[in-house]
N, C-alpha and C positions, 0 to 999 in steps of 0.2 A: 084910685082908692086913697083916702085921707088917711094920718095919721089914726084918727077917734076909731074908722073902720076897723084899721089893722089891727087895734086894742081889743078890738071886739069880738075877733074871729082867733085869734091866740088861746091855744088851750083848750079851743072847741071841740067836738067830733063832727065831722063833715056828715051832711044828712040831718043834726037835729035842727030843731025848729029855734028861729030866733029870739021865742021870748022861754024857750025849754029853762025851766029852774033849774035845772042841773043840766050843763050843756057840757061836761070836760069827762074824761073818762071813766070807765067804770072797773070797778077790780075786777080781776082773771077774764079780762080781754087784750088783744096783742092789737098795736095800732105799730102805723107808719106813720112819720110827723112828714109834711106837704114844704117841702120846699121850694121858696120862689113861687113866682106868679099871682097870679089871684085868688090863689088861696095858701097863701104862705099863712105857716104857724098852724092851720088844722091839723087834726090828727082823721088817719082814716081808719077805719073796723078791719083788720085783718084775719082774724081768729077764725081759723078754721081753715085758712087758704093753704095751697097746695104749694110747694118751692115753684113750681112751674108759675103758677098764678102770679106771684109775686116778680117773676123775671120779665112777665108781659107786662107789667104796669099799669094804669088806668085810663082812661079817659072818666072826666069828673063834671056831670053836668053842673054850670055856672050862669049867674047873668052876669059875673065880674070879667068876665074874659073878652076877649076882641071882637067875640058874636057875641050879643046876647040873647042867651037862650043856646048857647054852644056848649064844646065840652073844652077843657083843662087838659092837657094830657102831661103825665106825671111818668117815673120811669126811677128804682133803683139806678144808682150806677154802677158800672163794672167792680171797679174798684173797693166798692166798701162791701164791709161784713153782712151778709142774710141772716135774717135773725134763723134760731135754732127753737126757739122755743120763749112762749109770754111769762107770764103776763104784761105786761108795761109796754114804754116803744122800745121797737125791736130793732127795726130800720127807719131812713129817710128816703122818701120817694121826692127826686127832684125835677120840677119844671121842664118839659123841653117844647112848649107850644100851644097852640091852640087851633081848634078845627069847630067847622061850623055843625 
């Protein structure tokens, strides 16, 4: 990924459409911001998830990732705070791979 990409995918919500006129968050929804990988600086939709949900982390389908056409796999880490409650980002889901 270039520079110009990474500019481009910062501040997005994962899921909307590339040329979406509003592509960054919306009030009174809770995101996780995407750390690392191929989709570093997204933020993802978590509102409404369960604490367990959040502990299992994602797999995020991608064509930026080592397959393309694979997923991202992302993951809270131990260490940092679970959000409690939205709106805004609550936590960071960071990087640990990719699978096809």
């Amino acid at each position: 990924m270039n520079d110009g990409d990474e500019q481009l995918l910062r501040g997005r919500v994962y899921g909307c459409d590339h040329d979406d006129p509003a592509p960054g968050p919306r009030p009174h929804q809770t995101y996780a911001v995407l750390v690392g990988g191929p989709l570093d600086g997204l933020l993802l939709d978590i509102t409404g998830w369960r604490p367990e949900e959040i502990e299992d982390g994602v797999a995020l389908m991608t064509g930026l990732g080592r397959w393309p056409g694979g997923r991202a796999l992302y993951d809270p880490r131990p260490d940092e705070p679970r959000p409690t409650s939205g709106p805004g980002v609550v936590c960071r889901f960071h990087y640990s791979g990719d699978t096809p």
